[in-house]
C-alpha positions in Angstrom: 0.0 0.0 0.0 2.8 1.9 0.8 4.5 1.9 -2.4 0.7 2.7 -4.4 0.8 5.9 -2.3 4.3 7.4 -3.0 3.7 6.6 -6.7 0.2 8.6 -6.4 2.3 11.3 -4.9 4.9 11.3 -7.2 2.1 11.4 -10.0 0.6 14.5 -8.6 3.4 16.3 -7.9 4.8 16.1 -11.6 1.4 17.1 -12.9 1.4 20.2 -10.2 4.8 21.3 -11.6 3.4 21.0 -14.7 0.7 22.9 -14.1 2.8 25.7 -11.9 5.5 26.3 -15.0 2.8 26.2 -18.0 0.4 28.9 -16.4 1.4 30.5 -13.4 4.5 32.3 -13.1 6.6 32.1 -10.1 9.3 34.6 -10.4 9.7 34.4 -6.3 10.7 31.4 -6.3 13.7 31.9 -8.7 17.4 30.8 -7.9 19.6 33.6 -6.3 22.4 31.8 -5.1 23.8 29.5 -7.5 25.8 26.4 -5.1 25.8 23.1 -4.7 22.7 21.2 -3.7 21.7 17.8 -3.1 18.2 16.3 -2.4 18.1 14.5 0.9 15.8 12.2 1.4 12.7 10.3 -0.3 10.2 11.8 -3.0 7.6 12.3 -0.3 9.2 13.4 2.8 13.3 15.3 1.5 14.3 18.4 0.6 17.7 20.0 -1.0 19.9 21.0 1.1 23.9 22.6 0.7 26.3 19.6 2.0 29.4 22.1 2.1 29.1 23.6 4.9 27.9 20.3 6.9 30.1 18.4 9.5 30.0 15.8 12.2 29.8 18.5 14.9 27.0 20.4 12.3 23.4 20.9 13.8 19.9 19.8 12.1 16.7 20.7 13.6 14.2 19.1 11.6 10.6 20.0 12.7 7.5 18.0 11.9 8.8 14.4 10.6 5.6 12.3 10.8 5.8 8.5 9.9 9.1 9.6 7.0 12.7 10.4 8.9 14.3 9.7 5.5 15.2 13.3 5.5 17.0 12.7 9.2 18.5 9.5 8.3 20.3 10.9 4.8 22.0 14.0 6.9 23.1 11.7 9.2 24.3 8.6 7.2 26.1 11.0 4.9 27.1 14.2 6.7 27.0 12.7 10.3 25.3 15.7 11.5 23.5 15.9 15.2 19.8 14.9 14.0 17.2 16.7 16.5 13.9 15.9 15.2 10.2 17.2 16.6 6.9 16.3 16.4 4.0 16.9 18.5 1.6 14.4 16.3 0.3 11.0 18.7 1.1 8.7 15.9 4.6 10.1 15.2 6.0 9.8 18.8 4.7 6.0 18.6 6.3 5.5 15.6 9.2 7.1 16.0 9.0 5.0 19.5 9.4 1.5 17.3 12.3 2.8 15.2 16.0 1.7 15.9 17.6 5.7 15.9 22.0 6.2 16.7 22.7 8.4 19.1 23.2 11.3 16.8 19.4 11.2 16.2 17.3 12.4 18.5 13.6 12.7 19.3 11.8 15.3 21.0 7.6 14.6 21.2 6.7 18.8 21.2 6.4 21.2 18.4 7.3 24.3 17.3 5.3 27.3 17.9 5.4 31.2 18.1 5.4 31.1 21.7 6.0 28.3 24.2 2.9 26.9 25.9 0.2 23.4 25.8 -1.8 24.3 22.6 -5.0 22.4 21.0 -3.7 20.4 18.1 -6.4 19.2 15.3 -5.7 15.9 14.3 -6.7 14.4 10.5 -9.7 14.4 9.1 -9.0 10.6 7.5 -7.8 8.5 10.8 -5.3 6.6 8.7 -3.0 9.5 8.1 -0.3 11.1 10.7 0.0 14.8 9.7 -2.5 17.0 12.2 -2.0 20.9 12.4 -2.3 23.9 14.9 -4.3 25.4 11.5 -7.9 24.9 12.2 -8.7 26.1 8.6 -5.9 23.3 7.4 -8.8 21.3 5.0 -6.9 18.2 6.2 -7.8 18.0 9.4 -10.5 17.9 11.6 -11.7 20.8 13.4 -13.4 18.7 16.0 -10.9 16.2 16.8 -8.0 18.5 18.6 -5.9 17.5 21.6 -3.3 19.4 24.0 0.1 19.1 22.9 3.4 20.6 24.4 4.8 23.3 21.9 7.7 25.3 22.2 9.2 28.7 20.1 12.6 27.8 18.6 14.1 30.7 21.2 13.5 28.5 24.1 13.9 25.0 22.0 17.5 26.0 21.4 18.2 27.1 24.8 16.5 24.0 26.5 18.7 22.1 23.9 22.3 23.9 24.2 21.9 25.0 21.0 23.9 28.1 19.8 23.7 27.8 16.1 21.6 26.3 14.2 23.0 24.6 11.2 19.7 23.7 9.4 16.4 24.2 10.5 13.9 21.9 8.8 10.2 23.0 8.6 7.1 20.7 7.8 4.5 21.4 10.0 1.3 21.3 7.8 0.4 25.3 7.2 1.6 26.8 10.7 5.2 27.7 8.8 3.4 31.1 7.8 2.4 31.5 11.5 5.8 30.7 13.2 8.2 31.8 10.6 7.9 35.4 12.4 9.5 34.4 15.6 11.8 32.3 13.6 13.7 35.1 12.3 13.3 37.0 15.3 14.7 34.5 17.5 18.3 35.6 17.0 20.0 32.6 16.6 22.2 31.6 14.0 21.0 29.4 11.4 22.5 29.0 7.9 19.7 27.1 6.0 16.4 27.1 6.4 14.2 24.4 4.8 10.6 24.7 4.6 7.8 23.0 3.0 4.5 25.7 1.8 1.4 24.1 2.4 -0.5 27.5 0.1 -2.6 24.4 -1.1 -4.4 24.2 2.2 -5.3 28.2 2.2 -7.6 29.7 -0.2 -5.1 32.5 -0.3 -2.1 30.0 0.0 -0.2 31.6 -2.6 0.1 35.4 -1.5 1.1 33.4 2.1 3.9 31.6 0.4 4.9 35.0 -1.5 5.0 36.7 2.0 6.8 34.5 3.9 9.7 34.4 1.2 9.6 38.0 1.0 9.9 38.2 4.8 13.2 35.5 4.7 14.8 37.8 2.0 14.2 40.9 4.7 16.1 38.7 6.9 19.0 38.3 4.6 18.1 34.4 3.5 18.5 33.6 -0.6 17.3 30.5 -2.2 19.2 28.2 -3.7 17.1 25.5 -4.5 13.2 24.5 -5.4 11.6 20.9 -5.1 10.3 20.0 -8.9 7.0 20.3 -6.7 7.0 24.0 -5.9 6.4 23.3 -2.4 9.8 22.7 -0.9 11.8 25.4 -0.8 15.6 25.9 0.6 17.3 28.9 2.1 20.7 30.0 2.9 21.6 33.3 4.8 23.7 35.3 2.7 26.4 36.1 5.5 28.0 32.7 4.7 29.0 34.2 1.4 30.6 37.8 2.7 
């Protein structure tokens, strides 16, 4: 079953990119710094990342992993990077519970959030599927099906954690990047890349959200160098790397 659903994915995303490059222009989503990238991880859950700069004593925050660590376990097989990956979602700490995970990759069962605090979180409208949302108008999950969960603002993750630079910073949190990307940037910490997955598709004004909150990483000196084939994920590097 497994294997019929990545291939559906993989089927819609081509005929989305298709659909994005034939009649909608994307101009914001256009390359500005031209490096090396490399996709990490599966169709489904990965993203493209810049391996340069990446080490054994590197630092990846990877925020919202669901049932798919393949992201996680790429970094770490190949770069040997220190793994910290979140997720608030029932299903994922039980599955992420049953999984055989090195040292280097570690699991913390909160979320991240503008501000620290217990928060309701609305679990999926279909039962069968992992990804719930602190978006009530998310169309994938159900407004009446929401449960307290621990969530905590990347300022007081990274001091709970240690943390003083963040290396990469994954987001995947089902629509609430355009809520918490604000106290993202104004966190002050370090962080060369940021990765981030636009869920506009859930929002009937997705789009001018996903427009906004690349607009608002440019402000805070962050260029892309890479775009998924899907449109959706989308990597950043800060600029002061390159000065």
């Amino acid at each position: 079953m497994s294997i019929i659903i990545q291939s559906l994915r993989k089927i819609y995303r081509t005929l989305k990119r298709i659909y994005l490059k034939v009649f909608i222009s994307y101009k914001e989503f256009s390359i500005e710094r031209k490096i090396n990238k490399k996709w990490f991880g599966n169709d489904y859950g990965g993203f493209y990342l810049h391996p340069n700069l990446l080490n054994s004593n590197s630092v990846v925050y990877s925020v919202g992993i669901g049932e798919d660590i393949s992201f996680d376990r790429a970094v770490f097989e190949e770069l040997d990077c220190n793994v910290h990956m979140f997720d608030p979602t029932p299903k994922s700490i039980e599955w992420v519970e049953n999984q055989n995970l090195p040292k280097k990759m570690v699991f913390h069962p909160f979320g991240l959030d503008a501000e620290s605090g217990t928060v309701e979180f609305y679990l999926p409208v279909n039962p069968d599927h992992v990804s719930g949302s602190l978006m009530r108008l998310n169309h994938n999950v159900d407004d009446k099906r929401a449960i307290p969960v621990e969530m905590k603002s990347l300022k007081d993750t990274a001091l709970g954690l240690g943390t003083r630079k963040i290396d990469v910073l994954k987001i995947d949190i089902e629509g609430a990047e355009y809520v918490v990307l604000q106290s993202v940037l104004e966190s002050k910490l370090d962080i060369d890349q940021v990765l981030i997955e636009f869920h506009s598709r859930f929002f009937n004004d997705g789009r001018q959200k996903t427009v906004d909150a690349i607009h608002l990483l440019k402000q805070h000196g962050y260029q892309i160098f890479a775009v998924s084939d899907s449109y959706e994920e989308v990597s950043f590097i800060h600029n002061r790397l390159f000065q």
